[in-house]
C-alpha positions as CSV (number, residue, x, y, z in Angstrom):
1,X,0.0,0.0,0.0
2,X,2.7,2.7,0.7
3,X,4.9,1.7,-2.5
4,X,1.0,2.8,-4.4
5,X,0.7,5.6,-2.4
6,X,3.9,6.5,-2.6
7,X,4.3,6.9,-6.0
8,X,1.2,8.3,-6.4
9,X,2.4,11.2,-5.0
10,X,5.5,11.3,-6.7
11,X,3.0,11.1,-9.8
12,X,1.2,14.4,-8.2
13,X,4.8,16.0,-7.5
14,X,4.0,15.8,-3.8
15,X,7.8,15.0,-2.8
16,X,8.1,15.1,1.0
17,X,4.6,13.1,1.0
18,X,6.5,10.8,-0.9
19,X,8.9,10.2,0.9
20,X,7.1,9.9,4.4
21,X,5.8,6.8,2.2
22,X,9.2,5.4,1.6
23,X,10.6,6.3,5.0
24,X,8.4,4.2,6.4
25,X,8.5,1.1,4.0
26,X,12.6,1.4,4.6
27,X,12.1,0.9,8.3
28,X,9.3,-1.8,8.1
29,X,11.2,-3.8,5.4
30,X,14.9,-2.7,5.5
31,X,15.6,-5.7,2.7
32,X,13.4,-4.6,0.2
33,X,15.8,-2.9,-2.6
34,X,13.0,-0.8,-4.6
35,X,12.1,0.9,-1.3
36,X,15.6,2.7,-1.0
37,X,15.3,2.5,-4.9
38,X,12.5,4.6,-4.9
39,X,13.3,7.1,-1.8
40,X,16.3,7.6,-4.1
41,X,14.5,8.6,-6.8
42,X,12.1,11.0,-4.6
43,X,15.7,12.6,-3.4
44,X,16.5,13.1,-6.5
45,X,13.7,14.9,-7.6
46,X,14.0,17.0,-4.7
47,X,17.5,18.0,-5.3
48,X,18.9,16.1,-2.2
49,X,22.0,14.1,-4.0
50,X,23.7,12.9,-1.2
51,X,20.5,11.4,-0.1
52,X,20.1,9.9,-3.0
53,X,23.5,8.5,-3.6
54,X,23.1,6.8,-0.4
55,X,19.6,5.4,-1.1
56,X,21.3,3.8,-3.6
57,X,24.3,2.2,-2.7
58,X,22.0,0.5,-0.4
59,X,19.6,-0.5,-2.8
60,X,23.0,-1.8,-4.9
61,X,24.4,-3.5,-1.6
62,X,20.7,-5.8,-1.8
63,X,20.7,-6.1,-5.2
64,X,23.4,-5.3,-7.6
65,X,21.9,-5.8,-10.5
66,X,19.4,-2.9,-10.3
67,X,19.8,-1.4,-13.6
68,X,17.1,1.6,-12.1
69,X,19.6,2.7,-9.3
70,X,22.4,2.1,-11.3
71,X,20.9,4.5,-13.9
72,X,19.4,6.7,-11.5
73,X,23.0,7.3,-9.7
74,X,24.3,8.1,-13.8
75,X,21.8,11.0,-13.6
76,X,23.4,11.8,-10.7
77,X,27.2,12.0,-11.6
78,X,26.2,13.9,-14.8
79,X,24.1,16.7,-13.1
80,X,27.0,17.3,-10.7
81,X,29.3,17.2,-14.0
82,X,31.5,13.9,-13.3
83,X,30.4,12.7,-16.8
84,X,33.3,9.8,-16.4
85,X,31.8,8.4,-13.6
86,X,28.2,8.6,-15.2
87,X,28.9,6.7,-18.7
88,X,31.0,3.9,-16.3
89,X,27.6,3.2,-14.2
90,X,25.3,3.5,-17.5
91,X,27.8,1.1,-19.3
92,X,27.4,-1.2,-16.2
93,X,24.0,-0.6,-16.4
94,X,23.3,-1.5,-20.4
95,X,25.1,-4.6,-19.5
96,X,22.4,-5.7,-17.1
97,X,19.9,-4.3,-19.5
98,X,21.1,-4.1,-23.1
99,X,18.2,-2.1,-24.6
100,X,17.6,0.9,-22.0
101,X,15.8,3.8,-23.8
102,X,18.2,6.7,-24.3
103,X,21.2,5.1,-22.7
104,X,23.6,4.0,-25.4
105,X,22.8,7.7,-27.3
106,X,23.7,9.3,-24.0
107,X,26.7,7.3,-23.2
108,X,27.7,8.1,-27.2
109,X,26.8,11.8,-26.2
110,X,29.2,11.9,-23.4
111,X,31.4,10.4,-24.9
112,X,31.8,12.7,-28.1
113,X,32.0,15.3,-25.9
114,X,34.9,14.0,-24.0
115,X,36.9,13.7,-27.2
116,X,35.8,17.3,-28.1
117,X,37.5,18.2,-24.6
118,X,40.8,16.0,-25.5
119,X,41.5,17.6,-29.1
């Protein structure tokens, strides 16, 4: 019921509702990846990286092959400019999931740029 209700309100941009939602299914179920998966996500939304980044190591510590978080913490690196570190995790996560929409483009993105950089 909270993971409906909370992303419901994600759905309705209500953020810190959201996140009472996932704060609560954390605590109650501590093992259960998508719940830090998703108060990652709400984090992120909100601006709040290093919440996020932490949300997800967890939710990578339960279950490392979470192509989501590992996507989600790509988002991350390149908002905060660290595009090396983003095309590793998105390269680690198109291994998991070969045919994520967007990815390889953005990784080829990234990557063009970089060699834009080195010239």
């Amino acid at each position: 019921r909270d993971m409906a209700l909370g992303i419901a309100a994600i759905n309705e941009g209500a953020y810190r509702r959201s996140l009472s939602y996932f704060d609560r299914m954390v605590r109650a179920a501590p093992d259960f990846a998508e719940a830090w998966n998703k108060r990652a996500t709400v984090h992120y939304l909100m601006g709040n990286f290093d919440a996020s980044v932490a949300d997800i190591r967890r939710t990578l510590a339960l279950e490392p092959r979470h192509f989501g978080a590992l996507s989600g913490m790509g988002l991350i690196y390149d908002a905060i400019g660290n595009q090396t570190a983003a095309m590793k995790v998105w390269e680690k996560a198109l291994e998991i999931h070969p045919h994520l929409p967007g990815m390889k483009a953005r990784i080829q993105e990234l990557r063009a740029k970089a060699k834009g950089r080195a010239l």
